[in-house]
C-alpha positions as CSV (number, residue, x, y, z in Angstrom):
1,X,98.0,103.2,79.1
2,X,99.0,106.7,77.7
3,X,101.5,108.3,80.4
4,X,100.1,111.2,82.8
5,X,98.8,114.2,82.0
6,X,101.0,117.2,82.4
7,X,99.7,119.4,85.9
8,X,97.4,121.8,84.3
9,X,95.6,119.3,82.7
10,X,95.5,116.5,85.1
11,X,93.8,119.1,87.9
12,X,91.3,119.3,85.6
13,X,90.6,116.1,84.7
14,X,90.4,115.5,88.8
15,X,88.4,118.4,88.9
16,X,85.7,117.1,86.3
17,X,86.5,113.8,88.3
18,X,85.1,114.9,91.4
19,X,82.1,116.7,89.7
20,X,81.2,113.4,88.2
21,X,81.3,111.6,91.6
22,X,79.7,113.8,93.5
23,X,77.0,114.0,91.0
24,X,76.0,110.5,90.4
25,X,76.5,109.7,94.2
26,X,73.6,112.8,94.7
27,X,71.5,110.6,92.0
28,X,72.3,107.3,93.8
29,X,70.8,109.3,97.4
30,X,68.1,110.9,95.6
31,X,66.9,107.9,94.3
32,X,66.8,106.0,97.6
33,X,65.0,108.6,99.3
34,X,62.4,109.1,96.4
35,X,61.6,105.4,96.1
36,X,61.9,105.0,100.2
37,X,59.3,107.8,100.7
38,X,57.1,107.4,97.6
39,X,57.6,103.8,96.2
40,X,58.3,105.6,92.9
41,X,61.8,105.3,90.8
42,X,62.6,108.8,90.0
43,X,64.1,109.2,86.3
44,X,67.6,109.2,85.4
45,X,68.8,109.2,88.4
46,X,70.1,105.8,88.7
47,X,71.4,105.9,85.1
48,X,73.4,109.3,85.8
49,X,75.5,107.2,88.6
50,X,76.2,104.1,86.2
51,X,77.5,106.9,83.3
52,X,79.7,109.1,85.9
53,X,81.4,106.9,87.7
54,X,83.7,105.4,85.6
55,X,84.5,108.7,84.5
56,X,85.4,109.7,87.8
57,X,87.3,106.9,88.1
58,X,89.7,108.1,85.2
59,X,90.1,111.1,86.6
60,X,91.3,108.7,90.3
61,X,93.5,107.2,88.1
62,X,95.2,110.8,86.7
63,X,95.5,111.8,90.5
64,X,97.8,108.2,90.9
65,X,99.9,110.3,88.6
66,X,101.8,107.2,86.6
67,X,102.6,105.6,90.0
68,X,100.7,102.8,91.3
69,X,101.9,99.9,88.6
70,X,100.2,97.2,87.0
71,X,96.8,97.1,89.6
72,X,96.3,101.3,88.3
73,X,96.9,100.4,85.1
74,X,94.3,97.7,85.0
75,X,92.4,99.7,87.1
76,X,92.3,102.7,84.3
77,X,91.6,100.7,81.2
78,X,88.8,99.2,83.1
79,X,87.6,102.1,84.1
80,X,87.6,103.5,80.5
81,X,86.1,100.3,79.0
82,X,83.0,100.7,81.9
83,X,82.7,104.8,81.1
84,X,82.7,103.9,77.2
85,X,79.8,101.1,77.3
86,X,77.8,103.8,79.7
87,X,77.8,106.3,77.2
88,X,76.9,103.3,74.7
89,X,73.9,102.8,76.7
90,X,72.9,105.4,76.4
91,X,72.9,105.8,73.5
92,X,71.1,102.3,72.8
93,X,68.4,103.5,75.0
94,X,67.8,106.6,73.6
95,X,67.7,104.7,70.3
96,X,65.8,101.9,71.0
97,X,63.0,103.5,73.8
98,X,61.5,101.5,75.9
99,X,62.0,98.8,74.6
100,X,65.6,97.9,75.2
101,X,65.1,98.6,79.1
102,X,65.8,94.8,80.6
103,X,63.6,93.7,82.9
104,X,64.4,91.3,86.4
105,X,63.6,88.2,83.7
106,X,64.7,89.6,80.4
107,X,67.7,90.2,78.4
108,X,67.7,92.7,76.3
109,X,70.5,94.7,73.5
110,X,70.9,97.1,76.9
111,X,71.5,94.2,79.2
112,X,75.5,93.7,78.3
113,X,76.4,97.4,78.3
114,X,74.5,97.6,81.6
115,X,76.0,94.8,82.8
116,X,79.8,95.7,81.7
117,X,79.9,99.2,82.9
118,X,78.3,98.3,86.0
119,X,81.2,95.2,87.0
120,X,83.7,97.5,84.9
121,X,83.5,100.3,87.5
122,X,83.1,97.6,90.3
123,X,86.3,96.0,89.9
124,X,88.6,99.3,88.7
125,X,87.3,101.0,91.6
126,X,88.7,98.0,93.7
127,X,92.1,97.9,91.9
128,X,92.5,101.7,91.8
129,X,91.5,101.7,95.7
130,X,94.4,99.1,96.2
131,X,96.8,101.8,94.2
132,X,95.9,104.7,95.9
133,X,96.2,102.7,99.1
134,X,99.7,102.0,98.1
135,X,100.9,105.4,97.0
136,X,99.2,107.7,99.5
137,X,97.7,109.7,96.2
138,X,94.6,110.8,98.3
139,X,94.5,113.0,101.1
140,X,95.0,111.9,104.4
141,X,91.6,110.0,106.2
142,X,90.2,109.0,102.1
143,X,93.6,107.2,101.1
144,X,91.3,104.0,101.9
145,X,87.9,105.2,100.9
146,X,88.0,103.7,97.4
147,X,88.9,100.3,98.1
148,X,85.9,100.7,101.1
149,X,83.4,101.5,98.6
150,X,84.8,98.7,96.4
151,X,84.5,96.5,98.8
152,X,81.7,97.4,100.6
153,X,79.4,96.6,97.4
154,X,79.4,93.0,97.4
155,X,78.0,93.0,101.5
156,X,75.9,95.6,100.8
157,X,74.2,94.4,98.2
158,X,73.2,90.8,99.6
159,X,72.3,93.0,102.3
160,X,69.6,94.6,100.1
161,X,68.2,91.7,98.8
162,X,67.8,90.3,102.5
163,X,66.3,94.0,103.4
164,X,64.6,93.6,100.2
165,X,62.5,90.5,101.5
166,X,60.7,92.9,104.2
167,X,59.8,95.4,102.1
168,X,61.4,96.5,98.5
169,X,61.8,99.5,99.6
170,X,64.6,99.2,102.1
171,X,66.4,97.4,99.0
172,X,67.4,101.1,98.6
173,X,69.3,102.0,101.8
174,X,72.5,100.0,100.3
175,X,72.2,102.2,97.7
176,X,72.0,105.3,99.5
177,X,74.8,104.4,101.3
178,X,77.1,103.5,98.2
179,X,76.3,107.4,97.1
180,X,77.2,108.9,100.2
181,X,80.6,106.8,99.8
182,X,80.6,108.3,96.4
183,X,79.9,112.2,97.6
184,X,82.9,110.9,99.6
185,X,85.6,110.3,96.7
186,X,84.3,113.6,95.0
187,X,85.6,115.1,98.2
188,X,88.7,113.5,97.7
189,X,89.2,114.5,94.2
190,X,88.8,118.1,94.8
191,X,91.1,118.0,97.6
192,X,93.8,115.9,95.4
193,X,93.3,118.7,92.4
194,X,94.1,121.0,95.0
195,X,97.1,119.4,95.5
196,X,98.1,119.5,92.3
197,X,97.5,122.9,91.9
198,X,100.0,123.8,95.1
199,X,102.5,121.4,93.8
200,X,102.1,123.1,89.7
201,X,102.7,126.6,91.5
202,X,105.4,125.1,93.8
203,X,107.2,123.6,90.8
204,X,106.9,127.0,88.9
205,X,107.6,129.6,92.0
């Protein structure tokens, strides 16, 4: 991993960071609510979430600030791997159409990008929650809040699939609870680039 950013540009890096989260955790909400009132998956909305947050993820890594040893660093370059094959798919689907979108039975030339970014920002939000545990790098009251979204997935998920059984529609109430988590961290990381912005002037006055 390259080493920290300097001050300047690691508030905003958080900055963009918390954008990003906040962003695709309003998709993630939106889309529950649309298809829980209308049956009807709005577009992009999903996607945005799988393409932001890994890149809000980087920028929970730049707030660790160097510290946080080997589970960060693991935690980053997974996060980077996930963001890059998000923007690859993309890019596949705007190539390909149609087409490439996998189905519940099919594998498609989307399926593995889908698949990697999705697990890639699974597990570095779980390692980075474990570092920012560690090191206190979040304000106080969210120090925890990545690892809880982390590990909060797995449960809720099989939770959806069981809701899922009633009716497919309440398949989406895990995932509106995983975006509100999300809005959460984007909370966080504008309150950590604040922080960095005190301790810049701090360092400077």
């Amino acid at each position: 991993m390259p080493p920290p950013p300097a001050p300047a540009d690691r508030r905003l890096i958080v900055l963009w960071a918390a954008a990003a989260a906040t962003l695709g955790g309003v998709g993630w909400v939106v889309k529950a609510m649309v298809i829980f009132a209308t049956g009807d998956q709005p577009p992009v909305a999903y996607e945005a979430g799988v393409v932001l947050f890994p890149f809000a993820l980087l920028g929970l890594w730049s707030a660790l600030r160097g510290a946080g040893g080997k589970t960060a660093r693991v935690g980053g370059v997974l996060a980077a791997i996930a963001a890059i094959c998000g923007v690859l798919s993309l890019l596949v689907r705007a190539v390909g159409g149609e087409s490439v979108v996998p189905s519940e039975d099919e594998v498609t030339l989307l399926t593995p990008f889908i698949t990697l970014a999705g697990l890639g920002t699974l597990v570095a939000l779980i390692a980075l929650g474990i570092a920012v545990r560690r090191t206190r790098a979040l304000a106080p009251g969210y120090e925890s809040l990545p690892l809880a979204i982390g590990l909060a997935a797995f449960p809720l998920l099989i939770a959806g699939a069981a809701l899922e059984t009633v009716s497919e529609r309440l398949f989406e109430v895990p995932i509106a609870l995983l975006g509100l988590g999300w809005i959460g961290l984007g909370v966080a990381l504008l309150y950590a680039a604040a922080a960095t912005n005190a301790d810049a002037k701090a360092k400077h006055g």
